[in-house]
C-alpha positions as CSV (number, residue, x, y, z in Angstrom):
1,X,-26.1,24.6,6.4
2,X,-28.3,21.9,7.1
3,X,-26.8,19.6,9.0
4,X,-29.8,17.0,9.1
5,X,-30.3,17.3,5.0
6,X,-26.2,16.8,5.1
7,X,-26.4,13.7,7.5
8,X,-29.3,12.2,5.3
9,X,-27.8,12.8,2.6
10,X,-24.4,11.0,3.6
11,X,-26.7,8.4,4.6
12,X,-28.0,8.0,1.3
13,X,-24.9,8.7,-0.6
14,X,-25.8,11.8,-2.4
15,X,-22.3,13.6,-1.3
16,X,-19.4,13.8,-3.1
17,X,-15.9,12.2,-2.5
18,X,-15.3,16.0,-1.7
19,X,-18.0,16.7,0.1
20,X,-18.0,13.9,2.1
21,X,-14.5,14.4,3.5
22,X,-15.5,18.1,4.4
23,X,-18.5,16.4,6.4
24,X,-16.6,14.0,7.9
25,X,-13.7,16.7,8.7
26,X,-16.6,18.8,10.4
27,X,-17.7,16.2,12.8
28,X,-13.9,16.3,14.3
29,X,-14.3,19.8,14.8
30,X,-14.7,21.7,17.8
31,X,-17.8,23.3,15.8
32,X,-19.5,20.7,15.7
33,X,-20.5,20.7,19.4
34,X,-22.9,23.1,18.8
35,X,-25.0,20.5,16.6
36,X,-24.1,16.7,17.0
37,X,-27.1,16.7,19.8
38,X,-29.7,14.5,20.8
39,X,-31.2,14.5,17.2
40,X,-28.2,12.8,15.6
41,X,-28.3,10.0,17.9
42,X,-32.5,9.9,17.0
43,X,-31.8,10.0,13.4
44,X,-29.6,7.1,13.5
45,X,-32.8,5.2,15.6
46,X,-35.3,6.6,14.1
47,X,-33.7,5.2,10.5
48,X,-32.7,2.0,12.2
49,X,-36.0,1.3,13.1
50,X,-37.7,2.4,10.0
51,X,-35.8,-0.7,8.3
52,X,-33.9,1.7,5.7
53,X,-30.5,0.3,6.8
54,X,-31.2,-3.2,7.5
55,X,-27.7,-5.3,6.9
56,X,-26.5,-8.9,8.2
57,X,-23.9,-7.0,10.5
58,X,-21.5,-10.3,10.9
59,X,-22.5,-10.1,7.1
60,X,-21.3,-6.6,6.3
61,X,-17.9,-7.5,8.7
62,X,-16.8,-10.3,6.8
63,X,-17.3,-8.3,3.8
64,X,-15.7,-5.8,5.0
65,X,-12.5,-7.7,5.9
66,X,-12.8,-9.4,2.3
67,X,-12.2,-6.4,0.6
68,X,-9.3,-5.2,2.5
69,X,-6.2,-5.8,0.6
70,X,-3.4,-4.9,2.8
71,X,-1.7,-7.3,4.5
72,X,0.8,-5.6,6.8
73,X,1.4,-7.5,10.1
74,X,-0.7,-6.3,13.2
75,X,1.1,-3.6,15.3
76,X,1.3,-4.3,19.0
77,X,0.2,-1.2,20.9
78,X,2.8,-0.1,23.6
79,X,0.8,0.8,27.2
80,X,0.0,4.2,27.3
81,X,-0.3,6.6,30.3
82,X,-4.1,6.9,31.3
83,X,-5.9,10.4,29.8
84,X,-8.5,11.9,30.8
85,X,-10.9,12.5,27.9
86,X,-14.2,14.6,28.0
87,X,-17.9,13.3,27.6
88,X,-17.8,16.1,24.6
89,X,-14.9,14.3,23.0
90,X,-16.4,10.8,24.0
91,X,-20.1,11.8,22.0
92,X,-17.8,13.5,19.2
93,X,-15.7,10.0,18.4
94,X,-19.1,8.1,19.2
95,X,-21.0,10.1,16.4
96,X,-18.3,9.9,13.8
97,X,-18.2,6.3,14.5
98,X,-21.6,5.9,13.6
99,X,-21.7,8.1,10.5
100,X,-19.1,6.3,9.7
101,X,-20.5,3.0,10.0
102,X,-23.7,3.8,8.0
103,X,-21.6,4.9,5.4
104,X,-19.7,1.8,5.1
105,X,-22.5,-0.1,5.4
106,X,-24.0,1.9,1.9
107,X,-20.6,1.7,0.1
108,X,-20.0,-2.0,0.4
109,X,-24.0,-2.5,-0.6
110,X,-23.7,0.0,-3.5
111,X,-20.5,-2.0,-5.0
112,X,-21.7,-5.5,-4.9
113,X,-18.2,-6.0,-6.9
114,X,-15.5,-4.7,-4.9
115,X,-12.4,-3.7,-6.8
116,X,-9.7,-6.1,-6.9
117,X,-6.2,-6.4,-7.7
118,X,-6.3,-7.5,-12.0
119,X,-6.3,-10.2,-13.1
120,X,-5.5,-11.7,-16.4
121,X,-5.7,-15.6,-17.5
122,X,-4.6,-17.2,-20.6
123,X,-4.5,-20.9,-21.4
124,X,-1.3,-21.1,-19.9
125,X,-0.5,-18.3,-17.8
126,X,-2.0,-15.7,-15.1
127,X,-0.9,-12.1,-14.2
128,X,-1.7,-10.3,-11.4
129,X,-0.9,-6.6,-11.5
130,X,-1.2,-3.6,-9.2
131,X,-1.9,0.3,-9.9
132,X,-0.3,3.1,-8.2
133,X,-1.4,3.0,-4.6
134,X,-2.3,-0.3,-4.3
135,X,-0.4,-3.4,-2.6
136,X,-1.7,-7.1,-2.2
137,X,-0.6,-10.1,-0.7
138,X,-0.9,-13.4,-3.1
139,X,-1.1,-16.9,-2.4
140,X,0.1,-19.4,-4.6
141,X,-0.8,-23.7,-5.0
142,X,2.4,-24.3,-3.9
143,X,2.4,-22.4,-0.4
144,X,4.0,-19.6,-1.0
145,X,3.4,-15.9,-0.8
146,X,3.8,-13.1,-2.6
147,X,3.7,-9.2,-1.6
148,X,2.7,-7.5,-4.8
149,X,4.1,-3.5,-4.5
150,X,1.9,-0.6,-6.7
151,X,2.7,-0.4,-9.9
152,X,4.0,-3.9,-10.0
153,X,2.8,-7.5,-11.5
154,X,3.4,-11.1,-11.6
155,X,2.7,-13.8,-13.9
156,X,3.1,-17.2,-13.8
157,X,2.1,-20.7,-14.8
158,X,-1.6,-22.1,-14.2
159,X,0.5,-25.6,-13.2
160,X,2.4,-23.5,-10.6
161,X,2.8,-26.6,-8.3
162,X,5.0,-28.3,-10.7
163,X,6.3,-25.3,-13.0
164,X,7.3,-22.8,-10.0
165,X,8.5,-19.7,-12.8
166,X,7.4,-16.2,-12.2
167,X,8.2,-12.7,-14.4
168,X,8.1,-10.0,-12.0
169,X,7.6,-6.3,-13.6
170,X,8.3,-3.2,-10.6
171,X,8.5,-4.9,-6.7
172,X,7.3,-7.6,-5.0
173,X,8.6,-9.8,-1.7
174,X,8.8,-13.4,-2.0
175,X,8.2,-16.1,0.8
176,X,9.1,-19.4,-1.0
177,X,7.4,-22.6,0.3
178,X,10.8,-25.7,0.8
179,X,10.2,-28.0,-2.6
180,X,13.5,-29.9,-3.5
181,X,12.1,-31.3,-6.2
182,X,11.0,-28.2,-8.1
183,X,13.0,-25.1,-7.2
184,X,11.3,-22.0,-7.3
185,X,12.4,-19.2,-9.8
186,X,11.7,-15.1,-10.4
187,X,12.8,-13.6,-14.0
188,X,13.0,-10.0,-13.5
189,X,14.7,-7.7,-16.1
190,X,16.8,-9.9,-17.4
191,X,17.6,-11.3,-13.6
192,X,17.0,-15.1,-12.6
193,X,16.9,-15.6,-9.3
194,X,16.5,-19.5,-8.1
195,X,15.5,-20.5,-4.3
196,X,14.3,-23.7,-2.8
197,X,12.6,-22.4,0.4
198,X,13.9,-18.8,1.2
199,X,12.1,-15.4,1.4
200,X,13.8,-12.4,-0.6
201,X,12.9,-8.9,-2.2
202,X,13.3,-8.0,-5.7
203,X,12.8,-4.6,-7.3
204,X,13.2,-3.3,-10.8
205,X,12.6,0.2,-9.5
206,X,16.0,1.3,-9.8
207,X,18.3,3.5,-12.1
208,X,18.9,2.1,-16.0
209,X,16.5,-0.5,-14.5
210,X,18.4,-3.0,-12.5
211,X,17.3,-5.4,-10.3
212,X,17.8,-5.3,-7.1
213,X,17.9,-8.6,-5.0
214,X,18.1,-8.7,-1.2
215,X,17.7,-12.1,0.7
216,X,16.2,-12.5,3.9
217,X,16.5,-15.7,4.7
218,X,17.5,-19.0,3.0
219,X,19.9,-18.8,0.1
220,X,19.6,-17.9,-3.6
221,X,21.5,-18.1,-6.7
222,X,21.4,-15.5,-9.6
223,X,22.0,-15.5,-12.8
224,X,21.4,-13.4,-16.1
225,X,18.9,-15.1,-18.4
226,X,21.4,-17.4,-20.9
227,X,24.3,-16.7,-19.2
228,X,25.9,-19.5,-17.0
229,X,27.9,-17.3,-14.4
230,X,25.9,-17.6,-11.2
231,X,26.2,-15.1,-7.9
232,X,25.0,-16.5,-4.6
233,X,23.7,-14.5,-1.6
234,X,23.2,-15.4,2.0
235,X,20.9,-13.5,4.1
236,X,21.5,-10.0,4.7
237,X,23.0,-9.4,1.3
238,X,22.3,-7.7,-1.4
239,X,23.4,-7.3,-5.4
240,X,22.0,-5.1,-8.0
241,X,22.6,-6.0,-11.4
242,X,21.5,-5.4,-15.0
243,X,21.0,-8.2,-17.8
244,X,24.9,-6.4,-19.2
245,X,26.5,-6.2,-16.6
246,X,30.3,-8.3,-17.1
247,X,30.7,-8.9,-13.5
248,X,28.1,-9.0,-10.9
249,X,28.5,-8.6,-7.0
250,X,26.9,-8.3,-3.6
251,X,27.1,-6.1,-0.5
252,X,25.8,-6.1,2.9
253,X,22.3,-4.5,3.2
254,X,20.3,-3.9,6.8
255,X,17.2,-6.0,5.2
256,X,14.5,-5.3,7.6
257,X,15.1,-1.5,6.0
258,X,14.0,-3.1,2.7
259,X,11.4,-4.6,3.0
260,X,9.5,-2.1,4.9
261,X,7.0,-1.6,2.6
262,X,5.2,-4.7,3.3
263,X,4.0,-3.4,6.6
264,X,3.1,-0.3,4.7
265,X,6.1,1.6,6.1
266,X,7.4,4.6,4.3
267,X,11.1,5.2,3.9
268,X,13.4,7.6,2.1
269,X,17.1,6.7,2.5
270,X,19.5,9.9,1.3
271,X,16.9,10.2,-1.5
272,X,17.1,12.6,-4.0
273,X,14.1,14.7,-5.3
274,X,13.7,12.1,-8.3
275,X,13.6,9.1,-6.5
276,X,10.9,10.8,-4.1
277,X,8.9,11.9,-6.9
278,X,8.7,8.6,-8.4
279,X,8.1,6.6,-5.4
280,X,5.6,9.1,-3.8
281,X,3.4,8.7,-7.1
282,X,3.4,5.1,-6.8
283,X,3.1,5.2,-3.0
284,X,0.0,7.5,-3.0
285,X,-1.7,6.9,-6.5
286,X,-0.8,10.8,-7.7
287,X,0.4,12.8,-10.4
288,X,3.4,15.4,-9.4
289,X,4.0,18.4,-11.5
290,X,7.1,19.8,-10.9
291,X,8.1,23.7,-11.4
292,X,11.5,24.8,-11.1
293,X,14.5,22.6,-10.9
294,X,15.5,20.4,-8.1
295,X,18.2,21.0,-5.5
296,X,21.4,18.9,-5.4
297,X,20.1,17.7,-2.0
298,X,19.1,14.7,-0.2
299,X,16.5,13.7,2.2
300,X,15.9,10.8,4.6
301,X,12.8,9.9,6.7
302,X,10.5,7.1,7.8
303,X,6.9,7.6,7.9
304,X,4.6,4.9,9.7
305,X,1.3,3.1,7.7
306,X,-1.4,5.6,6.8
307,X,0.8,8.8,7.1
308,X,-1.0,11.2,5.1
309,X,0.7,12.5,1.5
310,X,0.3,16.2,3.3
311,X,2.5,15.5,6.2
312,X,5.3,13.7,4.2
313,X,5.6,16.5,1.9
314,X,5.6,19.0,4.6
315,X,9.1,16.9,6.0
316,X,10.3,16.2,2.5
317,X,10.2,20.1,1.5
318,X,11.7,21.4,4.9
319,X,15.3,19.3,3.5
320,X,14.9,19.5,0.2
321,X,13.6,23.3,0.0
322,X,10.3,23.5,-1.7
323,X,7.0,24.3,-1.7
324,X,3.5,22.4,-2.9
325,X,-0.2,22.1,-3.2
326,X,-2.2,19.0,-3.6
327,X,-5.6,19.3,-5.4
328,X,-7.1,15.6,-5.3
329,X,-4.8,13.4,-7.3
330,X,-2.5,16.3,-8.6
331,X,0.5,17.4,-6.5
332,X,2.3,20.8,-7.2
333,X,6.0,21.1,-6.5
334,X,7.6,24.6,-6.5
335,X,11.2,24.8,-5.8
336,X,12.4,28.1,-4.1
């Protein structure tokens, strides 16, 4: 291979999605010793200086940051033990970071409009929605905030200020801005749930669709749309309900467990094979094909931000006892 032609060409943006991950998996490698030399670091000058990457770099940062949607809370790193690492592995990481930073630097030029969460706006009313794979954080007039899950949306009024009403469709986590005068509201299935100035999850993604309310703080009252029997919770607890229900209760919940998924935590509670199906798909954005049937079994785990969608599966299958490919977006489930 040519591994200059390969770099230019990454450079320029001639490489696959494929491709490009292959490169960039090569440059990790011990392989690559034998070839990420002198010359790499002269390409990078040599096209520096030549003025065919020439960017605003506080420019391209900002960008950068502007594009990134996720909105999980910074992790604190815990001291670690000092390591020794080799001026091999030092000129490895120093390479990759530069590749890499040419190749963000063509991306974000290439796609002068980055992709953002949809958004949809009537006379009266907008909607924000998210695909599989994708979570955003929203800011309403009012103050307060919303954490939009995948496969989720929100709509509400243009007047929010004054008309604080949202429908929620799949999750989202709701930190409610204190307004005496105009309470704030989520209709979700069927499921009204009224605060003031409180923070609280709701999720439709449950079985025969119910809605599933869990407050963090504040208090809340909730009701089913016409119906004047109300239900209030106090933080840490938890009811899940459908529009039919006759009588609707609560129960303690460990909340910090369910909302999770804002900080782009991963976790499986005594799932069953069903419920990891569908929330893998709309965790990682793929299609699962399933062959076989599925154990009566049950898994648990908890998987930090960025876990790859290869290493869950590989703990997921060791409990619930099968096997699986993933080709790009499709994942291939064989039970034993």
């Amino acid at each position: 291979m040519d591994y200059n032609k390969r770099i230019a060409d990454f450079f320029e943006g001639r490489l696959t999605q494929q491709e490009a991950k292959e490169f960039l998996e090569f440059l990790e490698s011990q392989e690559a010793e034998e070839y990420l030399s002198a010359e790499v670091i002269q390409l990078w000058s040599t096209k520096i200086k030549a003025g065919q990457y020439q960017w605003d770099n506080k420019d391209l940062w900002n960008r950068i940051l502007e594009s990134k949607e996720s909105y999980a809370k910074p992790y604190l790193l815990k001291d670690q033990p000092e390591i020794y690492i080799s001026w091999k592995t030092w000129f490895r990481a120093a390479v990759v970071f530069l590749v890499m930073a040419v190749g963000a630097a063509f991306f974000i030029n290439k796609s002068s409009n980055p992709e953002k969460h949809e958004v949809v706006t009537n006379e009266n009313f907008i909607t924000k929605s998210n695909p599989n794979g994708k979570k955003t954080k929203l800011m309403l007039d009012d103050g307060s905030t919303i954490y939009l899950n995948s496969q989720s949306s929100v709509t509400y009024p243009l007047e929010f200020r004054t008309h604080r009403t949202i429908k929620l469709e799949g999750e989202a986590f709701f930190e409610v801005a204190k307004d005496s005068l105009n309470p704030f509201s989520v209709e979700a299935n069927g499921i009204v749930t009224t605060a003031v100035g409180t923070s609280f999850n709701i999720s439709t993604f449950n079985v025969d669709e119910k809605v599933a309310v869990t407050l963090v703080t504040g208090k809340v009252k909730l009701n089913q749309v016409g119906k004047h029997q109300f239900l209030q919770l106090v933080p840490g607890e938890e009811s899940i309900l459908s529009s039919t229900d006759h009588n609707i209760e609560k129960h303690q919940v460990n909340t910090l467990d369910k909302i999770l998924w804002i900080e782009g935590v991963l976790r499986f509670d005594e799932a069953t094979f069903q419920e990891m199906h569908d929330i893998l798909e709309r965790w990682y954005d793929v299609e699962i094909i399933v062959e076989g049937s599925p154990k009566n079994l049950n898994a648990s785990g908890v998987f930090d931000k960025q876990e790859s969608l290869r290493n869950v599966m590989n703990v997921m299958s060791k409990t619930l006892e099968f096997d699986f490919e993933i080709n790009d977006q499709i994942v291939t489930v064989k039970f034993k």
